[in-house]
MARPAPA-424628 format. One line per field, with one value per residue: residue number from 1; x negated, y, z of N, C-alpha, C in turn. Coordinates in steps of 0.02 Angstrom, whole numbers, plus 32768, in hexadecimal, padded with zeros to 4 digits. Each point is the difference from the previous one (the first is absolute). Layout:
k <- [NUM:...]
nX <- [X:...]
nY <- [Y:...]
nZ <- [Z:...]
caX <- [X:...]
caY <- [Y:...]
caZ <- [Z:...]
cX <- [X:...]
cY <- [Y:...]
cZ <- [Z:...]
//
This chain:
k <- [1:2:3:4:5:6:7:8:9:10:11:12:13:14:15:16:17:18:19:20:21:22:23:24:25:26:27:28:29:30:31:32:33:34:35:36:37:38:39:40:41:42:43:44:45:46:47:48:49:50:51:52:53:54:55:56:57:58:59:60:61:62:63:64:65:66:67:68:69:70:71:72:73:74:75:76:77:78:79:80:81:82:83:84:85:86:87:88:89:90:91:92:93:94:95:96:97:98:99:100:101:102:103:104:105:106:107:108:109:110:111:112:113:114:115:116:117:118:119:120:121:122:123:124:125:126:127:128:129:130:131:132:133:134:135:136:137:138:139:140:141:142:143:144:145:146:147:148:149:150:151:152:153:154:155:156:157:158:159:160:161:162:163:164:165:166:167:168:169:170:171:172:173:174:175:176:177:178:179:180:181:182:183:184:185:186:187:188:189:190:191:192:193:194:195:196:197:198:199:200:201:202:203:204:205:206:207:208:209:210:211:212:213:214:215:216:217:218:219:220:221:222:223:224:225:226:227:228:229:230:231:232:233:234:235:236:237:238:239:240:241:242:243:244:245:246:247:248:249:250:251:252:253:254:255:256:257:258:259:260:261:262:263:264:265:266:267:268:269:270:271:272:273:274:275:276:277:278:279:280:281:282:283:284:285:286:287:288:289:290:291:292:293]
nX <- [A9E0:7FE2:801A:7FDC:8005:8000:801B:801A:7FFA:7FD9:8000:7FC4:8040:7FCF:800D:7FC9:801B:7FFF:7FF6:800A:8004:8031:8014:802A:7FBB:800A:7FFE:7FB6:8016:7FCA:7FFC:7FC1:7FBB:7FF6:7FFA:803D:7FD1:8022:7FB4:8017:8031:7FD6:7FDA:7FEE:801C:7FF4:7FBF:7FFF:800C:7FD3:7FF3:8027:7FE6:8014:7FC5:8020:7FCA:7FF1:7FE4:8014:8018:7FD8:7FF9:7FC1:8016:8029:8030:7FEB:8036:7FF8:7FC7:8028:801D:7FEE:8007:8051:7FF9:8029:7FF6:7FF2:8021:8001:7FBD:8002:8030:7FDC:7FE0:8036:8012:7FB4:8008:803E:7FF6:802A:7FD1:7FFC:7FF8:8007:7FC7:8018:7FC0:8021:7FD7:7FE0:8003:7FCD:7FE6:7FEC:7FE9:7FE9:7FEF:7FF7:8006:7FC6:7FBA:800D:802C:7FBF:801D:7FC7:7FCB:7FE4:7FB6:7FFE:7FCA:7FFC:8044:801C:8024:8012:7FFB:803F:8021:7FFD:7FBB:8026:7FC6:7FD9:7FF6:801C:7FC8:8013:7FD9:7FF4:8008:8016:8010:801E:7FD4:7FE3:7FF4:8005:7FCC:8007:8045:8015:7FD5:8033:8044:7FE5:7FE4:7FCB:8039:7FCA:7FEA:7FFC:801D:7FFD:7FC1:7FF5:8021:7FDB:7FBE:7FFE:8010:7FAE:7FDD:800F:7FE1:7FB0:8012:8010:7FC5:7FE6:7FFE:8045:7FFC:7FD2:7FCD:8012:7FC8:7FE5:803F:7FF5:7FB4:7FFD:8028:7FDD:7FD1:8025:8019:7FB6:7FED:8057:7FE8:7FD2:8013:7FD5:802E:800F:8042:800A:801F:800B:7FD6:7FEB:802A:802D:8000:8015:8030:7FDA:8021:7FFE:7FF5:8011:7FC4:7FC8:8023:8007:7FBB:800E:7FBE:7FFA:7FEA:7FC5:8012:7FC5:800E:7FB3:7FE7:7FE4:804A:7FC7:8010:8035:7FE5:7FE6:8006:7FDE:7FF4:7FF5:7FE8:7FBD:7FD4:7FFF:7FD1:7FD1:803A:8009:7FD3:7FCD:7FD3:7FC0:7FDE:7FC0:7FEF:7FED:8034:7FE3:7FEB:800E:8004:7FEC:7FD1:7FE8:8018:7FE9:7FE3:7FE8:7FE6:7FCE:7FF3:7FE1:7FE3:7FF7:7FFF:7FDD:7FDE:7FE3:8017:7FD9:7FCE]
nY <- [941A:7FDC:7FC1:7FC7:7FCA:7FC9:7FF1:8000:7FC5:7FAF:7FD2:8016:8027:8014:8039:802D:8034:803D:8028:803C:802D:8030:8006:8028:8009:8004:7FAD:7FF9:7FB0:7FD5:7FDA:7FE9:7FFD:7FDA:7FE1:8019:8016:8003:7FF0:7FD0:8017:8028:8003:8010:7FCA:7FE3:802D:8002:7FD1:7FEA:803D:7FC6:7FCD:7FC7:8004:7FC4:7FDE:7FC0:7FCD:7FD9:7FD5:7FF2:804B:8038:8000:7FF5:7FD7:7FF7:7FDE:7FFB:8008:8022:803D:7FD7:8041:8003:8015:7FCD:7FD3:8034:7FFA:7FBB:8014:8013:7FCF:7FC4:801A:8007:7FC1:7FE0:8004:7FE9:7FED:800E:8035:8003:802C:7FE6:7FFE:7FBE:7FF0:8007:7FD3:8030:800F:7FB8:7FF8:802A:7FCA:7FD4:802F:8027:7FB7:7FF4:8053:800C:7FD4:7FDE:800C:803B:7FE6:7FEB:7FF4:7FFD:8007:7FFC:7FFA:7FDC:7FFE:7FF1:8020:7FF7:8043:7FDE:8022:8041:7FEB:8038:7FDD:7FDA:7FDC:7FCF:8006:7FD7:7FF0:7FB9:8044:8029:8024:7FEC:7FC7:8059:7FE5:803E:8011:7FE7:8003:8039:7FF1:7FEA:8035:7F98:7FF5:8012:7FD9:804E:8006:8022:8001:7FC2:7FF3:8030:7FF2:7FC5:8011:8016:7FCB:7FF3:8040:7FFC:7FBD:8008:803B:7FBC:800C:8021:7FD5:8029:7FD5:8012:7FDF:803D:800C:7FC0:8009:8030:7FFD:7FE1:8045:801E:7FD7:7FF0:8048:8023:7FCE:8007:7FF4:7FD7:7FDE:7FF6:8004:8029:8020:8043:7FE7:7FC2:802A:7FDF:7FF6:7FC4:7FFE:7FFC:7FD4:8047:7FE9:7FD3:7FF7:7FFA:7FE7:7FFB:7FFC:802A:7FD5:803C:7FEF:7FFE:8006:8002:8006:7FD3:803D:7FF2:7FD2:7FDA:8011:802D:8001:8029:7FD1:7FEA:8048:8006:7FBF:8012:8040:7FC4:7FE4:8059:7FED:802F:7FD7:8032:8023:7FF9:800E:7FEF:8033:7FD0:7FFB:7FD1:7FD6:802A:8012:801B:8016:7FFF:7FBA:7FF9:8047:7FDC:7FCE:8012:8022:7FB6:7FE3:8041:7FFD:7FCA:7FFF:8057:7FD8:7FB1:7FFE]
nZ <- [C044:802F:7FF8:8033:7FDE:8003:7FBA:8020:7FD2:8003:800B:8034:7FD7:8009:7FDE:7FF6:8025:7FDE:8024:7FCF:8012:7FFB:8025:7FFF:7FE3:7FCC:8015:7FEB:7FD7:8011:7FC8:8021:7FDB:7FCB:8023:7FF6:801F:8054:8014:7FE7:8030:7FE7:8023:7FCC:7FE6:8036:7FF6:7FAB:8005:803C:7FEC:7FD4:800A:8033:7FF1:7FF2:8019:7FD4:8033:7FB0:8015:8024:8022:7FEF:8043:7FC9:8018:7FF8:7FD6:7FBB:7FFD:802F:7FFA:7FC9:7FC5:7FF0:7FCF:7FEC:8030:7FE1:7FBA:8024:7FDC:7FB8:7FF0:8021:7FC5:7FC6:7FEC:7FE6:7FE4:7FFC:7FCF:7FFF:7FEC:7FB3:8000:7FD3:8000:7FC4:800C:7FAD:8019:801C:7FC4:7FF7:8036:7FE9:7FC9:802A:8028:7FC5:7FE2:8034:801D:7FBE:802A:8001:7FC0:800B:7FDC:7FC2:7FFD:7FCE:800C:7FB6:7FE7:8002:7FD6:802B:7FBC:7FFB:8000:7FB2:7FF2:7FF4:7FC6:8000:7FEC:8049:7FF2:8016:8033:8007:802B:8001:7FD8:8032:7FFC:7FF0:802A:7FFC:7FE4:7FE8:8021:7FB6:7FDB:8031:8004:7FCE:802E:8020:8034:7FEF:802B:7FF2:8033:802D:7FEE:7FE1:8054:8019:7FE3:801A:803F:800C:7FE1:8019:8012:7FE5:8005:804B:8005:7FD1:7FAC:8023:8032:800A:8011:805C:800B:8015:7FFE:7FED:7FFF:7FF7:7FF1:7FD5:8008:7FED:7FD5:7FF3:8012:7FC5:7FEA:8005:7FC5:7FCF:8011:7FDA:8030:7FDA:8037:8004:7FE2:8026:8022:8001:7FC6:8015:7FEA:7FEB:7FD3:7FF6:7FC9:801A:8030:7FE5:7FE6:8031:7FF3:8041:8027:7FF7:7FD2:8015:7FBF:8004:7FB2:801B:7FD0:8026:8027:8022:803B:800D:7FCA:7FDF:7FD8:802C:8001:7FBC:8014:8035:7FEE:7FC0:8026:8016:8021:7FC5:7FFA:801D:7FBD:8037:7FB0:8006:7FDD:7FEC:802B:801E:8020:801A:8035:7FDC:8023:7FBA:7FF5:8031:7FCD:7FC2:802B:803D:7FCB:7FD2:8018:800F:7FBB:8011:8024:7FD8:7FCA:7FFA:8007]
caX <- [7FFE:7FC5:7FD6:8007:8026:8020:8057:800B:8021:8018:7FDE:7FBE:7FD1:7FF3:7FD4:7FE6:8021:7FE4:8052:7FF4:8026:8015:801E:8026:8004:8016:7FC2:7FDC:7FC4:7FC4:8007:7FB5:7FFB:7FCD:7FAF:7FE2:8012:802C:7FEB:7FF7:8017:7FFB:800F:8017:8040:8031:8014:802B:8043:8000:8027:803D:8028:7FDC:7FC3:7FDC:7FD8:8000:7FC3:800C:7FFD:7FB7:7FF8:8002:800C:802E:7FDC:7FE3:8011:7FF9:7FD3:8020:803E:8010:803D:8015:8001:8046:7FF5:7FC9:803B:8020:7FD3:8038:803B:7FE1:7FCB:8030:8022:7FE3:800A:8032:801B:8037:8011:7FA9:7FE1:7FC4:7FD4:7FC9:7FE7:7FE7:803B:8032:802B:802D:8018:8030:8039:802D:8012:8051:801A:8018:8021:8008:802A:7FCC:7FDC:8028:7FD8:7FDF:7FD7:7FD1:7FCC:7FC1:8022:801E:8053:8033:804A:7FE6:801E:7FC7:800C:8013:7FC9:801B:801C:8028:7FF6:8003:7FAA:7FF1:7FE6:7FBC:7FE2:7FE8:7FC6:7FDE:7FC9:7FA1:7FE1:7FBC:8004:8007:7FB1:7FDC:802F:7FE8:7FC6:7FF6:7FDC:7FCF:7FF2:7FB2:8015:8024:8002:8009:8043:8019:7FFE:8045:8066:8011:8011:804D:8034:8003:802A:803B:801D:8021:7FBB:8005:7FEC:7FB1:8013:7FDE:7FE5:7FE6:8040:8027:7FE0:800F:804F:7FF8:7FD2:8039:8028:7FBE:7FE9:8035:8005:7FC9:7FEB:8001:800E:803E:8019:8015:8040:8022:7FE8:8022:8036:8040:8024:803E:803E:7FE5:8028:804D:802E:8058:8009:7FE7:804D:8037:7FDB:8024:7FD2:7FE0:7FB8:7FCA:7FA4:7FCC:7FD8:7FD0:8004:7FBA:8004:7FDB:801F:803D:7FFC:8050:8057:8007:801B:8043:8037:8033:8042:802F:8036:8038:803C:7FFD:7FA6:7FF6:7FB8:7FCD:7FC5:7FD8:7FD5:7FB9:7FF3:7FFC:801A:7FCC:8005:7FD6:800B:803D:804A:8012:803E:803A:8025:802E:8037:8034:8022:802A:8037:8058:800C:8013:803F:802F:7FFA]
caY <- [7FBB:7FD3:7FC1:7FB6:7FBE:7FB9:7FE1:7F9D:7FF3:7FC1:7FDD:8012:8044:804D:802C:803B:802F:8036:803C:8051:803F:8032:7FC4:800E:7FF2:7FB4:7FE7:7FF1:7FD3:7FF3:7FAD:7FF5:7FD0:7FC4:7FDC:804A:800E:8059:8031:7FFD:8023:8039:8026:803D:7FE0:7FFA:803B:8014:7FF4:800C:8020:8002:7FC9:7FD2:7FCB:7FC9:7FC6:7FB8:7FCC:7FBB:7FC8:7FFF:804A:802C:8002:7FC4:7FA3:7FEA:7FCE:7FF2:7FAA:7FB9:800E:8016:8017:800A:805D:8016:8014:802D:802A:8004:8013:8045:800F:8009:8048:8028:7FE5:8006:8056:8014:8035:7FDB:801B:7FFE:8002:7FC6:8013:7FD8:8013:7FB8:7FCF:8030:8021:7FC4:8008:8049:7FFD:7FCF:801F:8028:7FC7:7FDE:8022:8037:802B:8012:8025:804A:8004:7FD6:801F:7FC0:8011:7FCC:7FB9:7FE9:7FFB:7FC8:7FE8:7FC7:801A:8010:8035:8021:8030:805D:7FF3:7FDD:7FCB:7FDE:7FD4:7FC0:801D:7FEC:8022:8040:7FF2:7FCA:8028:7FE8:7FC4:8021:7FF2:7FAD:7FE6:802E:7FE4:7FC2:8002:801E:8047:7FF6:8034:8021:8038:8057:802F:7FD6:7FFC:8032:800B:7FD5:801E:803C:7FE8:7FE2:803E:801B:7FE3:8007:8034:8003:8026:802E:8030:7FE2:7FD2:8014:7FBD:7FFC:8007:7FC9:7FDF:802C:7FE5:7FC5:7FFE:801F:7FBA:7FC1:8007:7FF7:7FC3:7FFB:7FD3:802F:7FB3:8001:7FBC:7FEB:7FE0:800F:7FD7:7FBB:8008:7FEB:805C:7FF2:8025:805E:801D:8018:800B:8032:802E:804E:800E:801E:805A:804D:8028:8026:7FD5:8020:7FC8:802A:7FF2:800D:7FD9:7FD0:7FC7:7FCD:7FC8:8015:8022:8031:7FE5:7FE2:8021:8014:7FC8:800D:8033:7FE7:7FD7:7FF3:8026:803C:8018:8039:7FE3:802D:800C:801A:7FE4:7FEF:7FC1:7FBB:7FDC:8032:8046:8032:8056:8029:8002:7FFD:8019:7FF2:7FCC:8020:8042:7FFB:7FD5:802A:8015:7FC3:7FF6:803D:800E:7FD7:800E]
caZ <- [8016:7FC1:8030:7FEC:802A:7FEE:8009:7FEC:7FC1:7FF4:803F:7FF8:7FDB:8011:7FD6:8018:7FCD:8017:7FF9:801F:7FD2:8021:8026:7FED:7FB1:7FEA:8011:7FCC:800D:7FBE:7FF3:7FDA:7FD8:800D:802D:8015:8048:7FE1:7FFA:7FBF:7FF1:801B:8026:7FDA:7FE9:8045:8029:7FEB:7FFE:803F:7FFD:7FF5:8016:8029:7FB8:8037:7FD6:8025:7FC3:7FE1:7FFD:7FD3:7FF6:8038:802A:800E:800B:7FB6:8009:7FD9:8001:8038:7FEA:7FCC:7FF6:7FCD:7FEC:801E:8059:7FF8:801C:802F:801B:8000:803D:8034:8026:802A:8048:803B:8001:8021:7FD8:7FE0:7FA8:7FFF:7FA9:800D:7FC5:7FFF:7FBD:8003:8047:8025:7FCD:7FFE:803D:800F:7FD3:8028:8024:7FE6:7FE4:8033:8033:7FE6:8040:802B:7FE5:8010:7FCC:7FDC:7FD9:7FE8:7FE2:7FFE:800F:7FDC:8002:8025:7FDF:7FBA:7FEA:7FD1:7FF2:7FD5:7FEB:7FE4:7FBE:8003:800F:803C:7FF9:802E:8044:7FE9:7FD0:801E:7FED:8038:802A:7FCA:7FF2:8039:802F:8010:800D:8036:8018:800F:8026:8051:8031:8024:802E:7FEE:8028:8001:7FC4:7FC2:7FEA:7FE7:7FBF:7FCE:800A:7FC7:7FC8:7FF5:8017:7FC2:7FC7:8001:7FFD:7FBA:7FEC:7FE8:803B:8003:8044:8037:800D:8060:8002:8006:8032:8042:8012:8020:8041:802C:8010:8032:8045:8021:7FE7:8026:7FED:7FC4:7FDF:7FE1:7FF5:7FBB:8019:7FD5:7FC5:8002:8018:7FCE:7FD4:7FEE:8021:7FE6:7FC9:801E:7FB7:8003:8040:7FDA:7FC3:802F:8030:8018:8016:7FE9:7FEB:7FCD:7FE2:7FF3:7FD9:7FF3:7FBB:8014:8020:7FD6:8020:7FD8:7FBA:7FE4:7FFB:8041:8021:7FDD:8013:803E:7FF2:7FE5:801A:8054:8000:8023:8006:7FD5:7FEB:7FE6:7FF8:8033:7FCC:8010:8046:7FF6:8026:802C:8029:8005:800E:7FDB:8016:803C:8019:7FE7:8016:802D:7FE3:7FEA:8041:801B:7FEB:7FE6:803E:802C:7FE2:804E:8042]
cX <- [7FCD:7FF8:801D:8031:7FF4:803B:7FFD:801B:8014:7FE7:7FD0:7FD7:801E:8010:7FF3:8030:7FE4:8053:7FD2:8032:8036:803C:805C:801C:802E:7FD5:7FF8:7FD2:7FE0:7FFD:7FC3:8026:7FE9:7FD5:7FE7:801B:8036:7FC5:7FE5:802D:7FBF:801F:800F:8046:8024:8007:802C:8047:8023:801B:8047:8013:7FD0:7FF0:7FFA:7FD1:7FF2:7FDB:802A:7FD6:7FAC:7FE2:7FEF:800A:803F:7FF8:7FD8:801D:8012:7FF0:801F:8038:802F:8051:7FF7:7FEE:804B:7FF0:7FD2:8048:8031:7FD4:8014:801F:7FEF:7FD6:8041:8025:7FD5:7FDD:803F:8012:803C:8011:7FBA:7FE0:7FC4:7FDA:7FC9:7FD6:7FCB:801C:8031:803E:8042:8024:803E:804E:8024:801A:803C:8015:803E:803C:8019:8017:7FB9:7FC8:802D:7FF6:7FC6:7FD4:7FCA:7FD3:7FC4:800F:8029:8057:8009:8033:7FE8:8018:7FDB:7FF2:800E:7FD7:8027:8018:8035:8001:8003:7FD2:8024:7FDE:7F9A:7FD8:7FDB:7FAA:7FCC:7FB0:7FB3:7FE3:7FAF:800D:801E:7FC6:7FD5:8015:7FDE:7FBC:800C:7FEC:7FCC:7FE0:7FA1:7FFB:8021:8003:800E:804B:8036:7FE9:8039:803A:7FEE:7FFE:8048:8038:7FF5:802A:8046:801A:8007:7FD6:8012:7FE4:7FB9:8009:7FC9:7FDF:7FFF:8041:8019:7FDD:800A:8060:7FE5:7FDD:802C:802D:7FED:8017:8044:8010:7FC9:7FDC:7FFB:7FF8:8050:802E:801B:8044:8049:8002:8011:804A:8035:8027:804F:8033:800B:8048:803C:8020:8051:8015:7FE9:8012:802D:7FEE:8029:7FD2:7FD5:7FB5:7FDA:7FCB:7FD8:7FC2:7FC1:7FE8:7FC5:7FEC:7FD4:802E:8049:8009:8059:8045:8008:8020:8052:8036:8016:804E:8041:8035:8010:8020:7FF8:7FA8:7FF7:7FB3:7FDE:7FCB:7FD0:7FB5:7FB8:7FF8:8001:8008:7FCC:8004:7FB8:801E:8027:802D:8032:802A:8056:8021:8032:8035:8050:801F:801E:802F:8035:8006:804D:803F:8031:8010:802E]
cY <- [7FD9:7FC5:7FD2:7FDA:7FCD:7FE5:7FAC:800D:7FC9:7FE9:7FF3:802C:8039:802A:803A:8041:803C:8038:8034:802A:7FF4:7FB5:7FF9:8001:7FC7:7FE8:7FE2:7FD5:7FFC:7FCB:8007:7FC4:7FB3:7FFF:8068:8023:8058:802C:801D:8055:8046:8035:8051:8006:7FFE:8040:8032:7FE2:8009:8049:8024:7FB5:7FE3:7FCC:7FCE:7FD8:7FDB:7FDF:7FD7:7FBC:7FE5:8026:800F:7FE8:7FD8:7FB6:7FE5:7FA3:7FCD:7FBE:7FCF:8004:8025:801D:801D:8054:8019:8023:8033:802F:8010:8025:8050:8016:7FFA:8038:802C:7FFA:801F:805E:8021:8041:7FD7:8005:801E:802F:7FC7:800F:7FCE:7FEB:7FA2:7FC1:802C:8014:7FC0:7FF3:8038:7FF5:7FB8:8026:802B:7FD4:7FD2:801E:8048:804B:8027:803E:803F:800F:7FDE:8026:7FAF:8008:7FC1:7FB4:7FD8:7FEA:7FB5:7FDC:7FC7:8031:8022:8058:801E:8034:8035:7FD0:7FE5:7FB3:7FD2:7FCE:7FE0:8031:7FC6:800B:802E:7FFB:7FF8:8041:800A:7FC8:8019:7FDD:7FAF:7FEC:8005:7FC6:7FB4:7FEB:7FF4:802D:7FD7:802C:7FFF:803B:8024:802B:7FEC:8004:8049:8019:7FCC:803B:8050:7FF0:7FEA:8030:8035:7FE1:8003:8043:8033:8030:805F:8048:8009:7FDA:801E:7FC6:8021:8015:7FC2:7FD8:8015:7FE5:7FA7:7FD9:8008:7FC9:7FE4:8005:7FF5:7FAC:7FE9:7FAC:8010:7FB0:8014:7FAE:7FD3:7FCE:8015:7FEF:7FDD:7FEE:7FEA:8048:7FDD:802E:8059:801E:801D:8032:802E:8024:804D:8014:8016:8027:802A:8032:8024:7FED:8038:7FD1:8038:7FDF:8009:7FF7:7FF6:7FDF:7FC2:7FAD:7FF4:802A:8031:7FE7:7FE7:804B:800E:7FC0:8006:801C:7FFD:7FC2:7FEC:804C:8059:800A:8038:7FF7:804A:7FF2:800D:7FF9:7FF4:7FD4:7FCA:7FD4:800C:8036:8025:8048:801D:7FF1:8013:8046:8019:7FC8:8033:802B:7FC3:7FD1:8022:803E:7FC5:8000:801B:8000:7FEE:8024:8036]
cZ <- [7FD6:8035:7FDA:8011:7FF3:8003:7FF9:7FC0:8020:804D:7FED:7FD1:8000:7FDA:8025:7FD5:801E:7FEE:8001:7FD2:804F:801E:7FF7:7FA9:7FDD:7FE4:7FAD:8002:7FB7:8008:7FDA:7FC3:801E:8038:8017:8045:7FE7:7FF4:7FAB:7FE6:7FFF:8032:7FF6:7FF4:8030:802C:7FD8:8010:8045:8001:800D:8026:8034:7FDE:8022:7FB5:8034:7FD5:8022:802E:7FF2:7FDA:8049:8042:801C:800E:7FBD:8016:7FC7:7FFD:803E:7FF5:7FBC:800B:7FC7:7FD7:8023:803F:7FF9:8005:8037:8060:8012:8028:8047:8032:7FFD:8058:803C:800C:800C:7FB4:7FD4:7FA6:8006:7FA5:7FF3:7FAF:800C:7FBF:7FFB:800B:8021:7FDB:7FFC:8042:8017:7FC5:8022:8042:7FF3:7FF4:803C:802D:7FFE:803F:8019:7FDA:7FE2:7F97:7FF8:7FD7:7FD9:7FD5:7FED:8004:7FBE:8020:8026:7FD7:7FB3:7FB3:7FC9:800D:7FAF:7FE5:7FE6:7FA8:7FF8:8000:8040:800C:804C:803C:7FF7:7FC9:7FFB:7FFF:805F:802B:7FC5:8016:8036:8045:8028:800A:803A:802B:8007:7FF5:8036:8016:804D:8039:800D:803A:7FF8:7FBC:7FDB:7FEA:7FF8:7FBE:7FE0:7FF7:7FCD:7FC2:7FEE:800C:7FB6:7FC6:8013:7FEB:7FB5:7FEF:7FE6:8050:8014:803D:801B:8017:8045:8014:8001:8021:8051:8012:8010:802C:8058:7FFA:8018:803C:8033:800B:8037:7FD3:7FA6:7FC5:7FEE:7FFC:7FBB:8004:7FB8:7FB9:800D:801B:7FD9:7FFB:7FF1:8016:7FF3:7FDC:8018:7FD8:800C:8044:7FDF:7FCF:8023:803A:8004:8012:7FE7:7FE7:7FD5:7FD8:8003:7FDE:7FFB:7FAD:7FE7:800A:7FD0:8018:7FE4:7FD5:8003:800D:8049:802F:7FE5:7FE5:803A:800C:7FE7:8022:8053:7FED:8010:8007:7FC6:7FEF:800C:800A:8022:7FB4:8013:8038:7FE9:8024:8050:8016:7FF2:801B:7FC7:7FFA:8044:8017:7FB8:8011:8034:7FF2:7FE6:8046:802B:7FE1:7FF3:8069:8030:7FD9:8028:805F:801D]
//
């Protein structure tokens, strides 16, 4: 099985979702990141997992192929989650493994939070904790969740750069620059490998301006502290320890304070799908999958 759809989320938006892997499977979604379309997912990644489950991805809200509605119709990060749940509905799958990375990771932790009934397992990769719940260093110390150490400075600076528009190329040299800092300094970085995935977003997007919707979006309401203290559902962190965006303690606070979450390592990833990670991601996302299923 491999096709398309469009699900309603809200009145008047759309999102675009794509399904393949075997139809009968139990079904497996991907929660992109930020201002990032599903195709952000590799496709290496999805045919591995496709495999074993029905892979659905979906672009976000002002992404890819979905309503882009932002600027007339502001919404909340919340309603991003509730976006979630929607491409289920509108896919007709009722329980879901959901593996989101990033925003996605945060999204996927209000989703076990909210609708826990709707999720089969939880994978979070590349994110930070939903909770207010200090973390507990290997020494034993208790640090403030606003302690936890912050985004490198390489990439704040990146961050607040206009983004200008110089064409086509210009702006894909921007997204590979900004894919080498995301992808932290212990993996060599593939530059015609990431240019090449965002050449392939353009064209799925058919446009190559970025809304910068998810940035400006109200992040209120995020905190769900004693719903993931009281997690049942089977949760995976998967530690990038590379991460430039969520440094170390950000995978292993996770772990600490939703209910029952287990930690693995992935060494050398960062905040970035490169080809070498892509198939220890797959090995560990489907050994926490296939436990459940």
């Amino acid at each position: 099985m491999h096709h398309t759809a469009y699900v309603e989320a809200a009145p008047g938006v759309r999102l675009w979702t794509e399904q393949r892997g075997p139809e009968g499977a139990p079904a497996l979604l991907l929660i992109m990141g930020a201002q990032a379309s599903g195709l952000g997912w590799p496709e290496e990644l999805v045919d591995a997992l496709a495999e074993r489950h029905r892979v659905i991805r979906y672009d976000h809200r002002d992404t890819g192929r979905s309503t882009w509605s932002y600027d007339k119709d502001p919404y909340r990060i919340a309603d991003l989650a509730e976006d979630v749940v929607a491409v289920l509905d509108g896919l007709g799958v009722g329980r879901a493994h959901l593996v989101g990375m990033s925003l996605g990771g945060l999204l996927a932790q209000i989703v076990l939070s909210d609708h826990p009934e709707r999720v089969l397992s939880a994978t979070l990769l590349g994110t930070s904790a939903c909770s207010t719940t200090p973390y507990v260093a290997p020494d034993g110390t208790s640090i403030p969740v606003e302690e936890l150490p912050g985004v490198d400075p390489r990439i704040l600076e990146e961050w607040a750069r206009p983004v200008e528009d110089h064409g086509l190329e210009a702006e894909l040299d921007r997204r590979v620059r900004h894919w080498k800092l995301l992808g932290g300094d212990e993996i060599p970085f593939d530059a015609d490998w990431f240019r090449e995935l965002e050449r392939r977003i353009i064209e799925h997007t058919g446009r190559y301006d970025a809304s910068g919707a998810h940035a400006r979006a109200d992040q209120s309401g995020l905190v769900r502290t004693e719903a993931l203290a009281a997690n049942e559902v089977p949760t995976l962190v998967v530690s990038p320890t590379a991460d430039p965006v969520f440094p170390l303690p950000h995978a292993r606070h996770l772990a600490q304070v939703i209910g029952g979450a287990r930690l693995v390592e992935i060494p050398g990833m960062g905040h970035a799908l490169p080809r070498r990670v892509l198939d220890p991601l797959a090995d560990a996302i489907l050994a926490h999958t296939l436990k459940v299923s």
